[in-house]
C-alpha positions in Angstrom: 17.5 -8.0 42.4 16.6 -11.6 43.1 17.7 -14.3 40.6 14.0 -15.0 39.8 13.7 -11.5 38.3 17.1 -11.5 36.3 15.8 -14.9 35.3 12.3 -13.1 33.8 14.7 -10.2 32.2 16.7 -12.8 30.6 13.6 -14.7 29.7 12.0 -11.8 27.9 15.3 -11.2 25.8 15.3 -14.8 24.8 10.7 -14.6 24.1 12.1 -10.9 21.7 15.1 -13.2 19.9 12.0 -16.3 19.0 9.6 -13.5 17.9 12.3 -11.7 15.9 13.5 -15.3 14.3 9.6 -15.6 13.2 9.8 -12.4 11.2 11.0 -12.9 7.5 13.3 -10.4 6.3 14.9 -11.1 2.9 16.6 -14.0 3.8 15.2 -17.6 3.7 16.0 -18.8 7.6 14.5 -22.3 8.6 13.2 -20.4 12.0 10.6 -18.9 9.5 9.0 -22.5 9.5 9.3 -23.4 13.2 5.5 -22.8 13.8 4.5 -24.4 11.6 2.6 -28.0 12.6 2.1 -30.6 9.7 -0.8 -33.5 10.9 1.0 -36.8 11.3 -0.3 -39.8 12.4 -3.8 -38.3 14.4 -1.5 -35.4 15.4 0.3 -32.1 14.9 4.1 -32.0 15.6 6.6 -29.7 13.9 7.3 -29.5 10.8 11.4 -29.9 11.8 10.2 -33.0 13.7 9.0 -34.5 10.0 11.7 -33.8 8.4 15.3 -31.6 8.1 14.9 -28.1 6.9 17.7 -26.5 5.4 18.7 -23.1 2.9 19.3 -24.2 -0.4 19.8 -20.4 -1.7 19.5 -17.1 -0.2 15.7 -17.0 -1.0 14.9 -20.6 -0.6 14.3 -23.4 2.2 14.6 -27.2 1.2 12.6 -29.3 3.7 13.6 -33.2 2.9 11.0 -35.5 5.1 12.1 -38.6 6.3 9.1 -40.5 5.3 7.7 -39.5 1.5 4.5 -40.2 2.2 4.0 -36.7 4.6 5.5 -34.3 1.5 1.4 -33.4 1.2 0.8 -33.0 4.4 3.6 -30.7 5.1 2.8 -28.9 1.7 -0.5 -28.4 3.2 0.4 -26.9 6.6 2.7 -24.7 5.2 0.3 -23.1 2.6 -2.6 -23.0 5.1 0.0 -20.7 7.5 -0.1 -18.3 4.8 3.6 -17.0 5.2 3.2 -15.6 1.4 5.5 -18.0 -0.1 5.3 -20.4 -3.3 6.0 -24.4 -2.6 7.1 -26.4 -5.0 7.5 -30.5 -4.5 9.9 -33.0 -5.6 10.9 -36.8 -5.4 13.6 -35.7 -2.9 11.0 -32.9 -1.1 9.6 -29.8 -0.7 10.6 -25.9 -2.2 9.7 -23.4 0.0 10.6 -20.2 -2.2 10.5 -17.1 -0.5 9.5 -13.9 -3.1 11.5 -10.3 -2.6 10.3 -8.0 -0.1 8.3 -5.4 -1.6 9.3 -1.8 -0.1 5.8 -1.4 1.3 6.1 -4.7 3.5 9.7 -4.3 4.5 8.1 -1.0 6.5 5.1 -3.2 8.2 7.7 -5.5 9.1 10.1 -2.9 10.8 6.6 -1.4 12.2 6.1 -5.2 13.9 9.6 -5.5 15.0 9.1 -2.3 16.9 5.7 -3.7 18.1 7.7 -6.4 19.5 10.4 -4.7 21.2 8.2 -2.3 22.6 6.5 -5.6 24.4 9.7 -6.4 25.6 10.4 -3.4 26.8 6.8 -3.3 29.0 7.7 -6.6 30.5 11.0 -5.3 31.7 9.2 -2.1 33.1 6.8 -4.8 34.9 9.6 -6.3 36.4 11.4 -3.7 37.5 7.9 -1.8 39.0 7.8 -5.0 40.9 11.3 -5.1 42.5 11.0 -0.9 43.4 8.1 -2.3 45.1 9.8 -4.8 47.0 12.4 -2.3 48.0 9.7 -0.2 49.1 8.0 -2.8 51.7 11.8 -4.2 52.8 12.6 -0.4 54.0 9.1 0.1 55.4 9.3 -3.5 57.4 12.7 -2.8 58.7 14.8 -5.0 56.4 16.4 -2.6 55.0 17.7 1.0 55.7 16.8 3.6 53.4 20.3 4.0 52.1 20.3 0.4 51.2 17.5 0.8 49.5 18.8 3.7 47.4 21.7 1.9 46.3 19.6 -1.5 45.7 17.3 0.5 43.8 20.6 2.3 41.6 21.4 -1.8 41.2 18.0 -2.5 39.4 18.2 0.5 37.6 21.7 -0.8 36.1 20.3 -3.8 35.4 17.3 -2.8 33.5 19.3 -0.3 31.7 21.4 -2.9 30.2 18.5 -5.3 29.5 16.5 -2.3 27.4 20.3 -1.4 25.6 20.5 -5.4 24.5 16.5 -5.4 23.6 17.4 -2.0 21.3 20.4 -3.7 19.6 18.1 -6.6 19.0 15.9 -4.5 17.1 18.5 -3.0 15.5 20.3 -5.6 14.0 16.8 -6.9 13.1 16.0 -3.9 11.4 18.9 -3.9 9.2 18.3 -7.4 8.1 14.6 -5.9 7.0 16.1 -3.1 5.4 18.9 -4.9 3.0 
């Protein structure tokens, strides 16, 4: 396997770790906010780029802006995204105060984390399909002899088996932190 393709495998695993941060369990973790885009100055940056977000208690985020003057706007954007949380403003910033988990929503959030390892795991199939099929056309041209091909196809095989075992523990650990 070419290191373009280990390169895609690893990029999938990091694209499953960004969507995994973006799904709230019953934590408060500032990578809930990170999609978030606040209007400043004619445009939409970040809200982490206004301003340091930080935990302030297990069910709580504290976003302190460096300029007072964009505490609406980021109270704005962050209502409008409609994560299901309360806000609450200060002199020295925002609240962002994440209710419990209701059982109900704990299960549609396990039932999107498996959406999104499933995803994951399609991608990886994709890339593997693609280097079998390189295989294929290397024997057929002559590159390769068949043997060599058999034990470079056993190689990729390895390979993706470890990639789908990390992509499993990912959802794993992400399931338990749904489930506390």
């Amino acid at each position: 396997m070419d290191e373009g393709k280990n390169k895609k495998i690893h990029d999938v695993k990091d694209w499953l770790v960004k969507e995994y941060a973006g799904i709230r369990t019953g934590q408060a973790a500032p990578a809930l906010l990170d999609s978030i885009k606040v209007e400043q100055y004619g445009a939409k940056v970040p809200v982490n780029q206004v301003g340091s977000v930080g935990v302030e208690d297990a069910r709580t985020l504290r976003v302190s802006t460096w300029d007072a003057g964009v505490i609406p706007a980021v109270e704005k954007a962050i209502r409008e995204a409609d994560l299901g949380v309360s806000v609450s403003t200060d002199s020295a910033g925002l609240r962002v105060i994440f209710p419990e988990l209701t059982s109900e929503r704990r299960v549609q959030l396990v039932k999107l984390a498996k959406q999104k390892l499933e995803e994951a795991r399609v991608s990886i199939r994709s890339i593997r399909d693609d280097c079998m099929k390189e295989l294929d056309n290397k024997q057929k041209s002559g590159d390769i002899s068949e043997d060599e091909k058999f034990t470079e196809k056993e190689k990729v095989q390895k390979i993706v088996d470890s990639a789908n075992k990390e992509l499993e523990d990912l959802f794993s650990k992400k399931e338990s932190e749904i489930s506390v």
